[in-house]
C-alpha positions in Angstrom: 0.0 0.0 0.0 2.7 2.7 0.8 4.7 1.4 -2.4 1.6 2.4 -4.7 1.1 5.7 -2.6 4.9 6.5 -3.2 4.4 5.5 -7.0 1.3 7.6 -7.1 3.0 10.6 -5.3 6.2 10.6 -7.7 3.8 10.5 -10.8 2.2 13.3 -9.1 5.1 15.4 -8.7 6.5 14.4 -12.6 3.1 15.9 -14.0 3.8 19.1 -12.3 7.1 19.3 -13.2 6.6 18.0 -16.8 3.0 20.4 -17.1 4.9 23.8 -17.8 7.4 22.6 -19.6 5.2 20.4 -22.1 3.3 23.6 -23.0 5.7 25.3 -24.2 7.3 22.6 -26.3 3.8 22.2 -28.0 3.4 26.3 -28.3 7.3 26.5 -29.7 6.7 23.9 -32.2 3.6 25.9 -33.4 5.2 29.7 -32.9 8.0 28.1 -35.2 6.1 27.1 -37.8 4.0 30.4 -38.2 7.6 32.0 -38.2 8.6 30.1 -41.3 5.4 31.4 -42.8 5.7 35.2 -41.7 9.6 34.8 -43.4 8.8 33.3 -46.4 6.5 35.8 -46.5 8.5 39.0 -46.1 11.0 37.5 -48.5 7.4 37.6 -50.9 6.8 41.1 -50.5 10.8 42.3 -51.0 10.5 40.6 -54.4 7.6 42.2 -54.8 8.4 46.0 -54.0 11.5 45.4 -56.5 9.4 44.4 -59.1 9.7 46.8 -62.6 7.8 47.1 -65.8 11.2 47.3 -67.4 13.2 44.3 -66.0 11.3 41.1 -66.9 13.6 39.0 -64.5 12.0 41.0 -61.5 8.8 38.9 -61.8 10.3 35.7 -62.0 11.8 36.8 -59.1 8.1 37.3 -57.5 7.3 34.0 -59.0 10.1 32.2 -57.2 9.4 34.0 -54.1 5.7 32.5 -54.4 6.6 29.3 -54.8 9.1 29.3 -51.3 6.0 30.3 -49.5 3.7 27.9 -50.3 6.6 25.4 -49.9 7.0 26.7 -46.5 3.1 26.7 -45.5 3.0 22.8 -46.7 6.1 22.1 -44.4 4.7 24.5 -41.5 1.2 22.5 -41.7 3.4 19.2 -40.9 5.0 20.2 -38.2 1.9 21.5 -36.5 0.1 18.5 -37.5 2.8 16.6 -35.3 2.4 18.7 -32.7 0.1 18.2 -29.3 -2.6 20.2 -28.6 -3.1 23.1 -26.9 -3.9 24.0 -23.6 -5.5 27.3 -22.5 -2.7 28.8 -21.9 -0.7 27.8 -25.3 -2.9 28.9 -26.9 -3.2 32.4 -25.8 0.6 32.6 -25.7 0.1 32.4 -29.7 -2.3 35.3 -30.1 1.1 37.6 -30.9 2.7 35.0 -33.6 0.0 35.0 -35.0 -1.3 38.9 -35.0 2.0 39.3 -36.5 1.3 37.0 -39.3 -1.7 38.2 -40.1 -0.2 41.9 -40.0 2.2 40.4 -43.1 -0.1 38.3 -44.6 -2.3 41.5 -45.3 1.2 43.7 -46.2 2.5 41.3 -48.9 -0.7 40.8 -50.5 -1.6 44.8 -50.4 1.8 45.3 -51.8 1.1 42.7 -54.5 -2.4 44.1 -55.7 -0.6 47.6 -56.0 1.5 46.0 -58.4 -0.9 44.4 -60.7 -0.5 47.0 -63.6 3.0 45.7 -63.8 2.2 42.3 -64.0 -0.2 43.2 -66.6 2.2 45.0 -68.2 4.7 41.8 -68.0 2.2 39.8 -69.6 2.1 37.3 -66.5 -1.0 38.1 -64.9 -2.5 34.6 -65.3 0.3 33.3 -63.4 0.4 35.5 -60.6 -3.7 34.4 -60.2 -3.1 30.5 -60.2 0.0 31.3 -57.2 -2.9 33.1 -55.4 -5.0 30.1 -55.2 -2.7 27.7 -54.4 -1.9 29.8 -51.6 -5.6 30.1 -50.5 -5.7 26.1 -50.3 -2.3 25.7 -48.7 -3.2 28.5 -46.2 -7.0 26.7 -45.8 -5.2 23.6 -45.0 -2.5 25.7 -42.2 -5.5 27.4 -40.9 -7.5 23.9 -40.1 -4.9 22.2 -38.6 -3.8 25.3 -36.5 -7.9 25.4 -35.0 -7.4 21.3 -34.8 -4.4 22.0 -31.8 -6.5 24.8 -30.1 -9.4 24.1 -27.3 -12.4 25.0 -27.9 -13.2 28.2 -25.2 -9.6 29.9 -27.5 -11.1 28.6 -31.0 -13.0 32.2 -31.4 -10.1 34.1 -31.2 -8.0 32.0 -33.5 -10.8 31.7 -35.9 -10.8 35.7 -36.4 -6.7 35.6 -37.5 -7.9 33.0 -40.0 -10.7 35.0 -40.9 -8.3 37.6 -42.1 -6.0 35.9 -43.8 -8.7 34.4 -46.5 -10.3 37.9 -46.8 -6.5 39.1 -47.4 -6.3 36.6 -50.1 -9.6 36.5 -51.2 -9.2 40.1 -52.2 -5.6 40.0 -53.9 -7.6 37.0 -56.0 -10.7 39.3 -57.2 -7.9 42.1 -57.8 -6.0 39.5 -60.2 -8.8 38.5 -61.9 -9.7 42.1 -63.6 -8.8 42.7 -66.9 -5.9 44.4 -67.3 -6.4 48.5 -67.8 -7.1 49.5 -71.3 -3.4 51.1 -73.2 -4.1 54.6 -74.0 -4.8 54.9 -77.7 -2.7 56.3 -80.0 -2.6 59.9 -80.9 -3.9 60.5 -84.1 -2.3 61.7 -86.9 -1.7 65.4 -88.3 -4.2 66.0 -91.1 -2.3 66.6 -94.3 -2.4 69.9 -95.4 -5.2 71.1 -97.9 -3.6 71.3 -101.9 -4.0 75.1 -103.1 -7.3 75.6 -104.8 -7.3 75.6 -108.9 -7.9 79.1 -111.0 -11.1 80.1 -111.4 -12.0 79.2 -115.8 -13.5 83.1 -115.9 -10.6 84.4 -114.9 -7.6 82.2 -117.1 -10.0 82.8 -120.4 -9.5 86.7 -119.5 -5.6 86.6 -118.8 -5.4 84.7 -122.2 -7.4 87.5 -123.5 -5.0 90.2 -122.5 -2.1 88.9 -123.5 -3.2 88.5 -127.2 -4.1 92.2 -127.3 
């Protein structure tokens, strides 16, 4: 009997010791994920800001850029998918991580919608559009499984973040789907000027007249 009271007492004590600590394995895990994305993601809007009409290199740049972040959002929904859940407490402790990536999220795309008469421009408009919705899925599927590791009572709060990341995308998707502006039209050429107008018949028959006389 005192064996399994000792046993129960030592577990006790491991739990306490082991409770803080666990938490913020599981929080760090997620923090460093959503770090990855918010990265990737100012790397994005760099490329971005340095795109120019007249360097067609500049959006592959973009392009490239792109392509790291969804890559990164596919690796940061793994490791959160290995990752425990959250307590109370966790959770809360990721309300800043992910304010701030929210705060970028909305940056990067804002940048990128400014820019969209240069994609036009560049002739790769289309392409910018399909990046867009890959990264509305990818960040759909980073979303889910972020709510999946949070309790239910901290769920509201996370779901808002989430919520503003798809409008952020959402709206850098309707922007990439206008037809690109009109190009001014040409200015139209000079008129040619007007030939000088022919002698009056009256008049030649009476200069013919006087010089005969």
């Amino acid at each position: 009997m005192l064996g399994s009271q000792l046993v129960l007492v030592a577990l006790q004590a491991w739990a306490i010791a082991a409770g803080p600590v666990l938490v913020p394995r599981q929080k760090d895990v997620i923090t460093g994920a959503l770090g990855m994305v918010q990265s990737s993601l100012m790397k994005l809007d760099t490329a971005v800001n340095k795109l120019s009409a007249t360097d067609a290199n500049s959006a592959v740049g973009v392009l490239n850029a792109a392509q790291g972040a969804q890559s990164t959002i596919e690796k940061a929904t793994t490791q959160i998918s290995g990752a425990n859940d959250l307590g109370l407490f966790g959770a809360l402790g990721l309300q800043q991580t992910a304010t701030d990536l929210v705060g970028q999220v909305q940056t990067t795309l804002g940048d990128l919608e400014k820019k969209k008469p240069v994609f036009d421009q560049l002739g790769v408009t289309s392409v910018v559009s399909d990046a867009l919705q890959q990264q509305k899925a990818g960040s759909g599927q980073l979303g889910d499984m972020l709510l999946s590791k949070v309790p239910a009572i901290a769920r509201p709060i996370a779901k808002k973040s989430t919520g503003q990341l798809t409008e952020a995308i959402d709206s850098a998707i309707a922007t990439f789907k206008k037809p690109a502006a009109a190009k001014p039209a040409a200015p139209a050429a000079p008129a040619a000027p007007a030939a000088p107008a022919a002698p009056a018949a009256g008049g030649a028959a009476a200069a013919a007249a006087a010089a005969a006389a």
